[in-house]
DRENFI-302252 format. One line per 5 residues: number of its first residue (from 0); their letters; for each residue x, y, z of N, C-alpha, C. Coordinates in nm, 4 decimals, m for minus. Example, Ala and Ser with C-alpha at 12.3 -4.5 7.8 and 13.67 -1.06 7.14 Angstrom:
residues 2
0> AS> 1.3190:m0.5690:0.7800:1.2300:m0.4500:0.7800:1.3200:m0.3300:0.7800; 1.2850:m0.2250:0.7080:1.3670:m0.1060:0.7140:1.2900:0.0030:0.7870
END
This chain:
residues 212
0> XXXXX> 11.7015:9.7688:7.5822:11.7932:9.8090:7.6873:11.9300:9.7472:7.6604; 12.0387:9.7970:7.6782:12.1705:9.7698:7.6926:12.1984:9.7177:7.8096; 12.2510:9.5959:7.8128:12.2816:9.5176:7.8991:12.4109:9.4949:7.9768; 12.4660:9.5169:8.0448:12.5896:9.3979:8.0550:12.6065:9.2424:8.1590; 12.6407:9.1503:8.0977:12.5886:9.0306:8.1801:12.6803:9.0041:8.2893
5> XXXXX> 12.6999:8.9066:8.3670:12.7965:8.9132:8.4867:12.8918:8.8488:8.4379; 12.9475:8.7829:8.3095:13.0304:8.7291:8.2602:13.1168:8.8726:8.1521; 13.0821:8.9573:8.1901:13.1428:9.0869:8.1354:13.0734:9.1429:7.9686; 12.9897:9.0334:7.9317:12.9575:9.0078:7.8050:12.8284:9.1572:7.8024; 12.8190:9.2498:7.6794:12.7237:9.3481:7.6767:12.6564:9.3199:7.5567
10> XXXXX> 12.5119:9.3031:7.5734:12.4185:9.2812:7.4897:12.3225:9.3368:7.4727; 12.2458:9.3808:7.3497:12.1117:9.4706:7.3344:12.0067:9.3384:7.3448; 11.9234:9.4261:7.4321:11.7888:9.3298:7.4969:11.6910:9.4038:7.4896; 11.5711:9.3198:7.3546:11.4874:9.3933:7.3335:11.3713:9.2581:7.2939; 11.2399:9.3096:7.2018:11.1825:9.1338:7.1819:11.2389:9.0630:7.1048
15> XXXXX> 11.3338:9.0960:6.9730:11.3473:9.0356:6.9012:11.5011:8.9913:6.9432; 11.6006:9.0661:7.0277:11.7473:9.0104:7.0290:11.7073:8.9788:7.2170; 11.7738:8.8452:7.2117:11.7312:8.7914:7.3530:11.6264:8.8147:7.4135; 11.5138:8.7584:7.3586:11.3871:8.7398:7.3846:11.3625:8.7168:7.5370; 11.4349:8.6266:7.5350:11.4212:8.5220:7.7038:11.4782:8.6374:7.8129
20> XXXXX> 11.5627:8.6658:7.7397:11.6092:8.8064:7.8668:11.4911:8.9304:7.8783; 11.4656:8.9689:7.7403:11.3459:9.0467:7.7617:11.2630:9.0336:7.8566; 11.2298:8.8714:7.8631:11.1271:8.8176:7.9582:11.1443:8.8601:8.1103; 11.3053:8.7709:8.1337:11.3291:8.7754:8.2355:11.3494:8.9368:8.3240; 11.4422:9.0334:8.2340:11.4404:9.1988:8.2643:11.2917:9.2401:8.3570
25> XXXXX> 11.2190:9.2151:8.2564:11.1182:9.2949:8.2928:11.0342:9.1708:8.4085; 11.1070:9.2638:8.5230:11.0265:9.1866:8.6720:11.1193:9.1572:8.7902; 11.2535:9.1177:8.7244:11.3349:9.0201:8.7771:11.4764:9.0880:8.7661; 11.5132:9.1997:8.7390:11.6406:9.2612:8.6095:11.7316:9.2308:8.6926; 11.7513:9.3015:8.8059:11.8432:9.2586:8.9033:11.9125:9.1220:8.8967
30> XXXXX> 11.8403:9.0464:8.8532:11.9525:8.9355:8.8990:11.9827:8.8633:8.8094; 12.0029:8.9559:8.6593:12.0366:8.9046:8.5426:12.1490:9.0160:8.4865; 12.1478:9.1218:8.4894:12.2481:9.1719:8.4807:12.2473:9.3326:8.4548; 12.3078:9.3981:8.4529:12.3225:9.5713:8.4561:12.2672:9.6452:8.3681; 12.1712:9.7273:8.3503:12.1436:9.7858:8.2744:12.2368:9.9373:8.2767
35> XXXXX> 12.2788:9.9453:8.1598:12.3397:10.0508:8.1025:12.3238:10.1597:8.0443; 12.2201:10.1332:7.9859:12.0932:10.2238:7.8966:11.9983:10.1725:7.8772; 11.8655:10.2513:7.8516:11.7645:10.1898:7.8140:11.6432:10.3339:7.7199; 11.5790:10.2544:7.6195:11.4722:10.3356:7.5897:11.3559:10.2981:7.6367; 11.2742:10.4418:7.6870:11.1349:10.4132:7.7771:11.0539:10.4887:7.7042
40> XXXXX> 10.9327:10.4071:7.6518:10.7939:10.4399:7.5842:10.7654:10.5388:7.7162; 10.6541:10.6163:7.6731:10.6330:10.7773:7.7362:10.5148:10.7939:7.6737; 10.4592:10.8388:7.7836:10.2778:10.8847:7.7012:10.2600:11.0338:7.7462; 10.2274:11.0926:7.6614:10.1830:11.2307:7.6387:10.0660:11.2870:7.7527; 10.0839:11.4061:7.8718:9.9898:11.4039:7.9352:9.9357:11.5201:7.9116
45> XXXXX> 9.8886:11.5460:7.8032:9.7846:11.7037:7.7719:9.6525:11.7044:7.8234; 9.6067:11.5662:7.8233:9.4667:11.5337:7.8651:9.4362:11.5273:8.0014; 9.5809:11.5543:8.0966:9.5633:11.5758:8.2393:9.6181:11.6446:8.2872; 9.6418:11.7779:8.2365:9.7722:11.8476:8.2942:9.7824:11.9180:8.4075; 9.6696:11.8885:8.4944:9.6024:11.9399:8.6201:9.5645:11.8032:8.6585
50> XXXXX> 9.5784:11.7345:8.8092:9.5775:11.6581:8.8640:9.4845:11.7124:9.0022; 9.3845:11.6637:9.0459:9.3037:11.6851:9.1951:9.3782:11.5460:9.2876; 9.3858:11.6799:9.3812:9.3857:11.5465:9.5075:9.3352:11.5725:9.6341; 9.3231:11.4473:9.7176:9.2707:11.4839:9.8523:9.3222:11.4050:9.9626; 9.3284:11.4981:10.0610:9.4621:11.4015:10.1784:9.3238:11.3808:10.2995
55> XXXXX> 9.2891:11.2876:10.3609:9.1681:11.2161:10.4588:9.2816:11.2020:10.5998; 9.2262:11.2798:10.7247:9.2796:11.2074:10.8185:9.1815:11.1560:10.8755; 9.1960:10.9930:10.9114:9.0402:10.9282:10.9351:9.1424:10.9113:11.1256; 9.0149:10.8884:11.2097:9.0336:10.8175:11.3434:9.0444:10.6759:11.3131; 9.1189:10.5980:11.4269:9.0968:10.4532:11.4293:8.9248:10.3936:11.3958
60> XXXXX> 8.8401:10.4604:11.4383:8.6897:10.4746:11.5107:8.6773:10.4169:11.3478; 8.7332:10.4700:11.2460:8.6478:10.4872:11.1428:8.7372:10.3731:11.0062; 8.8077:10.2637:11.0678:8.8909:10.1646:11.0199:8.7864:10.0976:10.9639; 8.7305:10.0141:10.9965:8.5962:9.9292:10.9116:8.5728:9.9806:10.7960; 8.4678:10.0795:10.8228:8.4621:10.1273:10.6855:8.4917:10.2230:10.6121
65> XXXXX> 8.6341:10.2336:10.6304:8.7038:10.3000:10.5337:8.7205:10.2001:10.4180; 8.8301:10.0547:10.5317:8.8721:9.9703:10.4141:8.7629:9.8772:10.3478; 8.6122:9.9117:10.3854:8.5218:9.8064:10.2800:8.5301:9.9299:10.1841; 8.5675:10.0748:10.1796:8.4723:10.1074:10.0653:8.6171:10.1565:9.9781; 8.7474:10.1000:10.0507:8.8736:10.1663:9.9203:8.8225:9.9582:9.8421
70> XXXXX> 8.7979:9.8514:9.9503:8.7620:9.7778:9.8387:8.6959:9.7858:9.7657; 8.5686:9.8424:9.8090:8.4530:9.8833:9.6764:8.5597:10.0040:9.5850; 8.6130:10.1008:9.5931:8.6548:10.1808:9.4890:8.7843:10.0823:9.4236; 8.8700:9.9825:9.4642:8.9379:9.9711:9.3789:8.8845:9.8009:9.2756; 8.7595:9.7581:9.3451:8.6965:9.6827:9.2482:8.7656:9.5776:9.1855
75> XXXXX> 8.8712:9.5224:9.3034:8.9238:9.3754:9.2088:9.0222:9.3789:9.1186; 9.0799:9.5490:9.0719:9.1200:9.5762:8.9678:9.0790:9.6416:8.8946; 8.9956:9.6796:8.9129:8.9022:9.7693:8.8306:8.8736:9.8866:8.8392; 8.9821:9.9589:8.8966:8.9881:10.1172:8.9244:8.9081:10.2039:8.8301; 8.8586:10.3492:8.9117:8.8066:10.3759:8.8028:8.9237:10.4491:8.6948
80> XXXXX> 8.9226:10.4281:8.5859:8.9893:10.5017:8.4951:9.0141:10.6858:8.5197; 9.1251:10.6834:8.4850:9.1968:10.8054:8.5141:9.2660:10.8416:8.6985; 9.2312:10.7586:8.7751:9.2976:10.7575:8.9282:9.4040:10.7072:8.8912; 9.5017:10.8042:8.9672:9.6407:10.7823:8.9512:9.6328:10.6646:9.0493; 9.6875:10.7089:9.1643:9.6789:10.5846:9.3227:9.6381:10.6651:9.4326
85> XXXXX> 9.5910:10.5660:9.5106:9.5302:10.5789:9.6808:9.6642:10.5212:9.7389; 9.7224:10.5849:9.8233:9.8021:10.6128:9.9280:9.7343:10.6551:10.0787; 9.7660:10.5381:10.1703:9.7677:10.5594:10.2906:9.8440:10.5311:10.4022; 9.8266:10.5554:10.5674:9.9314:10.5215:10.6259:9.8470:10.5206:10.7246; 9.8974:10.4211:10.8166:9.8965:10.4542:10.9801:10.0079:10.5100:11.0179
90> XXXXX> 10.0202:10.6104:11.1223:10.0765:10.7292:11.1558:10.0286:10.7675:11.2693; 10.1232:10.8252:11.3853:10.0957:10.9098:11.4513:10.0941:11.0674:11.4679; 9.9863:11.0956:11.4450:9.9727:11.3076:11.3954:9.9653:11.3749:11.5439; 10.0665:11.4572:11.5711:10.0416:11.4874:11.7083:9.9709:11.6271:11.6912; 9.9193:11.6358:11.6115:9.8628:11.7475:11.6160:9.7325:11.7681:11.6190
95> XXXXX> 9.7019:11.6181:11.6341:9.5373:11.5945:11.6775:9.5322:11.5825:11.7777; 9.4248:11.6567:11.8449:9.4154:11.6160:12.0001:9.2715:11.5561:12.0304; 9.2371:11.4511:12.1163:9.1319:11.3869:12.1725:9.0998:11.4929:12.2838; 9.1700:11.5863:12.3375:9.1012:11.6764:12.4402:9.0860:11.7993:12.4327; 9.1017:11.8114:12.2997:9.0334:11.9906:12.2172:8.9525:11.9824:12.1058
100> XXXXX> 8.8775:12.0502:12.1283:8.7402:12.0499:12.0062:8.8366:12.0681:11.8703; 8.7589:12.0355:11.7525:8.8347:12.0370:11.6391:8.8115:11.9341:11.5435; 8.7977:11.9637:11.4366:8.8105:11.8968:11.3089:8.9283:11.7597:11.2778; 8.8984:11.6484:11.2360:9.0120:11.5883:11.1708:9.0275:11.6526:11.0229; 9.1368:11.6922:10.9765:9.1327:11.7927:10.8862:9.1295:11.6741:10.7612
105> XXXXX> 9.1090:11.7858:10.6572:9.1152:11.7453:10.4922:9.1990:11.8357:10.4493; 9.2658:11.7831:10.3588:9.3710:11.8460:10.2197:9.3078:11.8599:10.1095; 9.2846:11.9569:10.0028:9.2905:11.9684:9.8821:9.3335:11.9957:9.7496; 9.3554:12.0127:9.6341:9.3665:12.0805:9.5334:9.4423:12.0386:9.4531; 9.4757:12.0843:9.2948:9.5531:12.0750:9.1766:9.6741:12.0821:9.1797
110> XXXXX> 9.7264:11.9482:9.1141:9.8862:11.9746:9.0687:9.8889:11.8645:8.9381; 10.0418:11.9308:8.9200:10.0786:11.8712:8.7643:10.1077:11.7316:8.8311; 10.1214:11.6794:8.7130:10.1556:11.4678:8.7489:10.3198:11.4685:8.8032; 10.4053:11.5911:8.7664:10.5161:11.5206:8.8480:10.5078:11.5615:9.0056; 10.3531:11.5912:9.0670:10.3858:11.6249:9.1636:10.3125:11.5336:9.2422
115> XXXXX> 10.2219:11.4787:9.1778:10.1642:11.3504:9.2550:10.1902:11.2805:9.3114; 10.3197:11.2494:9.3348:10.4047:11.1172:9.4174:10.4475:11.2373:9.5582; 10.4808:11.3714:9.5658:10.4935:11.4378:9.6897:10.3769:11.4350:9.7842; 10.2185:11.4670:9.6725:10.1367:11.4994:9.7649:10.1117:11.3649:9.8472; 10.1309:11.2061:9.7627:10.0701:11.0963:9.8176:10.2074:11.0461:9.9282
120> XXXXX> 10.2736:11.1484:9.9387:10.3942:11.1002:10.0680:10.4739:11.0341:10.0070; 10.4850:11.0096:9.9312:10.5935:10.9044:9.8264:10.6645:10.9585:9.7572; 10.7121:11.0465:9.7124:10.8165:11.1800:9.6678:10.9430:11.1973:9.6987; 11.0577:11.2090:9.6253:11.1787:11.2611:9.6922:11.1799:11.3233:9.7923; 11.0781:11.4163:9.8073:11.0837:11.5056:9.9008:11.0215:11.4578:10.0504
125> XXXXX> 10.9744:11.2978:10.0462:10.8963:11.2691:10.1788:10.9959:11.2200:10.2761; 11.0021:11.1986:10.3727:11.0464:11.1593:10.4751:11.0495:10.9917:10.4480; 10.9514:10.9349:10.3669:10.9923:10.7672:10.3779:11.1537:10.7620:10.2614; 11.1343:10.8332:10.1793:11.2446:10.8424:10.0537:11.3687:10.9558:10.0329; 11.3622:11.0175:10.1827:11.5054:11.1259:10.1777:11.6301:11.1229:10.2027
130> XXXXX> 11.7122:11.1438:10.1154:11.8509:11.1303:10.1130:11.9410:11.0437:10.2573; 11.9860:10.9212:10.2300:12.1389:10.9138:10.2851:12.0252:10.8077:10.4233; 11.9362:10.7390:10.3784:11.8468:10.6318:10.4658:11.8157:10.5148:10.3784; 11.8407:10.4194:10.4203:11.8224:10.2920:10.4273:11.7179:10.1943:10.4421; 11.6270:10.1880:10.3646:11.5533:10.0884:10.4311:11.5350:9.9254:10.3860
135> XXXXX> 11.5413:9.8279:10.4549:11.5084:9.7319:10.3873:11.3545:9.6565:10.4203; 11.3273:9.6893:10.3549:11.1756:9.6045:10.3475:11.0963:9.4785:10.2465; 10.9806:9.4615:10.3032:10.9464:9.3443:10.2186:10.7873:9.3962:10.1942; 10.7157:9.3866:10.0664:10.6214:9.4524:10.0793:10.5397:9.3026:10.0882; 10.3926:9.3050:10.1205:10.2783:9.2440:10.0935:10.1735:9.2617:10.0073
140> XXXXX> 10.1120:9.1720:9.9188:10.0331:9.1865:9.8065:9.8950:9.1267:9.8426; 9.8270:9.2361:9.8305:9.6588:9.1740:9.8231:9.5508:9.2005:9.6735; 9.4901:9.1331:9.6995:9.3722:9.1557:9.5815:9.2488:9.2310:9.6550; 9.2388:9.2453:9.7955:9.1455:9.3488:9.8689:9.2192:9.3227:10.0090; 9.1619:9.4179:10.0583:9.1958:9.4481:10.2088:9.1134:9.3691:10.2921
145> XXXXX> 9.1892:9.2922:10.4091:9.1540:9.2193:10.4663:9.0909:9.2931:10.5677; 8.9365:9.3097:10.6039:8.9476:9.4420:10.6920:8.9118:9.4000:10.8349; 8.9094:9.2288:10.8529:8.9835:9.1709:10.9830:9.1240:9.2020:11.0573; 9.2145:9.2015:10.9631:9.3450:9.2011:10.9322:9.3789:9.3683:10.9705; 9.3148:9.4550:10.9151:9.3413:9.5285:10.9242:9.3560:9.6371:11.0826
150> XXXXX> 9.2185:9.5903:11.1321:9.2440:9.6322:11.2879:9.3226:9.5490:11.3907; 9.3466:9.4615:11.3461:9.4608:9.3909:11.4038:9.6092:9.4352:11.4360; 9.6248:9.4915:11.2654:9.7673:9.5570:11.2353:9.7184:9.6884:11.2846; 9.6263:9.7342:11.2794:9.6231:9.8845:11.3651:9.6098:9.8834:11.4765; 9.5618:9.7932:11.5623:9.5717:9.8059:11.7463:9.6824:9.7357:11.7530
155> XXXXX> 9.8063:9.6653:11.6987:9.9125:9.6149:11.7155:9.9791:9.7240:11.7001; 9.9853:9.8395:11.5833:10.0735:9.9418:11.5771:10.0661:10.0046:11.6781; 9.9767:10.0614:11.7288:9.9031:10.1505:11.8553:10.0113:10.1110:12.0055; 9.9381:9.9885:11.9853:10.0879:9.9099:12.1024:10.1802:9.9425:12.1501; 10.2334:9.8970:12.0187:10.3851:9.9204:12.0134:10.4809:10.0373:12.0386
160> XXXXX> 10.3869:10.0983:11.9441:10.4115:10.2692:11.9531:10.4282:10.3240:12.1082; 10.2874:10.2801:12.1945:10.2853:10.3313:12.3135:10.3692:10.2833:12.4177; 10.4043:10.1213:12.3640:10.5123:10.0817:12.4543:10.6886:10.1387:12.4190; 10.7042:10.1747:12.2812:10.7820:10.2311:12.2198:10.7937:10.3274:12.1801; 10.7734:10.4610:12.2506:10.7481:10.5840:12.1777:10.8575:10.6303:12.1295
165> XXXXX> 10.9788:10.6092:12.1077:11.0738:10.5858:12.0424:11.0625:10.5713:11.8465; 10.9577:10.4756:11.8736:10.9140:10.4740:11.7069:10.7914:10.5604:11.6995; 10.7432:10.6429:11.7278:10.6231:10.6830:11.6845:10.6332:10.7287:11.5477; 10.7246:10.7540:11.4574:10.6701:10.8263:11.3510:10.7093:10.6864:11.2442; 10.7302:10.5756:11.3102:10.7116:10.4775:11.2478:10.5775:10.4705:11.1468
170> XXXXX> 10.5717:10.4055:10.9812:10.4457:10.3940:10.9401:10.4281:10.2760:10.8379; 10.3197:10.2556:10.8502:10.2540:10.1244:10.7810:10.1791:10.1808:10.6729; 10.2298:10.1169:10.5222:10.2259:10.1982:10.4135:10.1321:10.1284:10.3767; 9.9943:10.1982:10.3186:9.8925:10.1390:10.2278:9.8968:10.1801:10.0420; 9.9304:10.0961:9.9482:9.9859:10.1112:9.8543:9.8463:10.0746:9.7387
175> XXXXX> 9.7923:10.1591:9.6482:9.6319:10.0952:9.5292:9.6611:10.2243:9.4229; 9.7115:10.1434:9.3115:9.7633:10.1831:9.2158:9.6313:10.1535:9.0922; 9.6700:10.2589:8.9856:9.5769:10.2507:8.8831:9.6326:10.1332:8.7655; 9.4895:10.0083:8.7398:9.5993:9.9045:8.6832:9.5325:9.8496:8.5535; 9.4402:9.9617:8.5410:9.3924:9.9395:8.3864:9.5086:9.8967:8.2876
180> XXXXX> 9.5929:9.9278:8.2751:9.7101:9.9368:8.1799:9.7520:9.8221:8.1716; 9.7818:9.8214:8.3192:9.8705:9.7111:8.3450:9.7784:9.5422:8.3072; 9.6441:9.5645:8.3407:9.5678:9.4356:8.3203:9.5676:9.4076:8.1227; 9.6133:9.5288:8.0835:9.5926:9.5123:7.8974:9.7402:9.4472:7.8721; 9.8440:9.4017:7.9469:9.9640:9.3397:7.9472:9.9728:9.1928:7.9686
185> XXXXX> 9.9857:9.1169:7.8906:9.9734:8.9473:7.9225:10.0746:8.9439:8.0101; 10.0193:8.8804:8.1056:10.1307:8.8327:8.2584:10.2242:8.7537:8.1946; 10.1998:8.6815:8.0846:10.3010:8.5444:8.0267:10.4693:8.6420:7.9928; 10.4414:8.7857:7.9079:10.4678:8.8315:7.8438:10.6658:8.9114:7.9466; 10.6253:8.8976:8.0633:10.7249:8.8981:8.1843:10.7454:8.8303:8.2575
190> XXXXX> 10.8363:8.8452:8.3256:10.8845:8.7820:8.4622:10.8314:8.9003:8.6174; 10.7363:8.9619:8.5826:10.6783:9.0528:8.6919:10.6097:8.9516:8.7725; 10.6602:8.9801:8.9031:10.6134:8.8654:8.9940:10.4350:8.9059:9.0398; 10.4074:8.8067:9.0769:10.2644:8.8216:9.1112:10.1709:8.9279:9.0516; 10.1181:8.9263:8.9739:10.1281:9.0454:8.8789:9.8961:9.0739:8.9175
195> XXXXX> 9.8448:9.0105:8.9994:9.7094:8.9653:9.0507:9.7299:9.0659:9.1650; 9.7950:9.0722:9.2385:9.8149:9.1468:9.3366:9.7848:9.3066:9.3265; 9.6866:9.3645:9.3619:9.6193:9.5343:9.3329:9.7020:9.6061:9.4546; 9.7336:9.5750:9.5666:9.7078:9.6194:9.6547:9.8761:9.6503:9.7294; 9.9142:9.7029:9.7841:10.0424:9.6922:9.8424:10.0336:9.7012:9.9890
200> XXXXX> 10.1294:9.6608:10.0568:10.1532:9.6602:10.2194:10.2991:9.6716:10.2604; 10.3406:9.7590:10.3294:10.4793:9.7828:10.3806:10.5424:9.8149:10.5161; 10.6141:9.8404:10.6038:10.5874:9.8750:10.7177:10.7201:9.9710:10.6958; 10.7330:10.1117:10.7149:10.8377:10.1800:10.7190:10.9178:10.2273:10.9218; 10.9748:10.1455:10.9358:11.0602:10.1657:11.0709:11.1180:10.3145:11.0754
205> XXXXX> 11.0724:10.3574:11.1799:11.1600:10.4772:11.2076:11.1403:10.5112:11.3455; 11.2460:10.5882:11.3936:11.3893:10.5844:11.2902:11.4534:10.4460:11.3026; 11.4423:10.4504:11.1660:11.5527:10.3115:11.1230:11.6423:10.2482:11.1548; 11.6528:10.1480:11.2089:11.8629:10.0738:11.2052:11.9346:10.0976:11.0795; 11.8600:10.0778:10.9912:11.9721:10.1070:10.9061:11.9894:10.2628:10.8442
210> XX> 11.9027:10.3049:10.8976:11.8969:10.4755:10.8396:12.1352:10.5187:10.8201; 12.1520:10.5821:10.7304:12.2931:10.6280:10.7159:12.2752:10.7505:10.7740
END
């Protein structure tokens, strides 16, 4: 990567020219200095060029054991090979009703890999990531889901919401990424922080204070 440092100075940063920066870039880049250009290794996807997915709307009712069994599927780290990521949210869907018969629905079907980040809500095109909004957040890192923890943060959201319906489309982001790859990478080898951490946690405010 092409660098420029905050002393105006521009340098190629790679393993062999500024090693230590190499280190530091990768995890940390921000607060070492500008990247200008860069070349990015790229893997060939012929072997998946069709992607399945499936969208779950679960009830509160069914919080327990959902999150013992995304811990049993994501195994410590040990995803199964070829899962892109599990994406979830607490959310309010008003289109469920507790006083009309009816299904909690399911989503299905095939898409190419650049479309995988729309279907899992995480997409240019979603509402947490669309143009000319602001958010500042802090995420949380687990190695499994606390699934004490977890109905806690879900009858706390519930709350709030009802005392605040103002935020209802407020959401609490559940983040389990595929990390085979990433575990074949010596942690020494960066400055990627906490790099043990499988699991993500976020809380997306809306509508936002800082939304533009």
């Amino acid at each position: 990567m092409n660098v420029v440092l905050g002393n105006g100075k521009a340098i190629m940063v790679n393993e062999t020219s500024h090693p230590d920066s190499w280190w530091a870039m990768r995890g940390a880049g921000h607060n070492f200095g500008i990247v200008t250009s860069f070349d990015l290794k790229i893997y060939p996807a012929e072997d998946h060029a069709s992607w399945y997915f499936k969208q779950y709307v679960f009830t509160g009712a069914q919080l327990e054991p959902l999150f013992k069994e995304l811990n049993r599927f994501h195994n410590h780290g040990m995803s199964p090979q070829g899962m892109a990521a599990v994406f979830g949210l607490y959310r309010m869907d008003t289109n469920i009703s507790q006083t009309e018969l009816g299904a909690v629905s399911t989503q299905d079907g095939n898409i190419l890999y650049p479309e995988v980040s729309d279907v899992l809500g995480a997409g240019l095109i979603s509402d947490l990531f669309a143009p000319n909004k602001t958010h500042i957040i802090s995420t949380a890192g687990f190695q499994v889901y606390d699934v004490a923890a977890q109905r806690q943060i879900y009858d706390l959201y519930n709350r709030n919401v009802a005392k605040h319906p103002e935020f209802r489309t407020t959401k609490v982001f559940h983040g389990g990424y595929a990390v085979e790859g990433v575990r074949r990478v010596n942690a020494d080898k960066s400055a990627y922080p906490l790099p043990e951490d499988d699991i993500l946690m976020c809380v997306f405010p809306s509508p936002s204070c800082y939304s533009g």
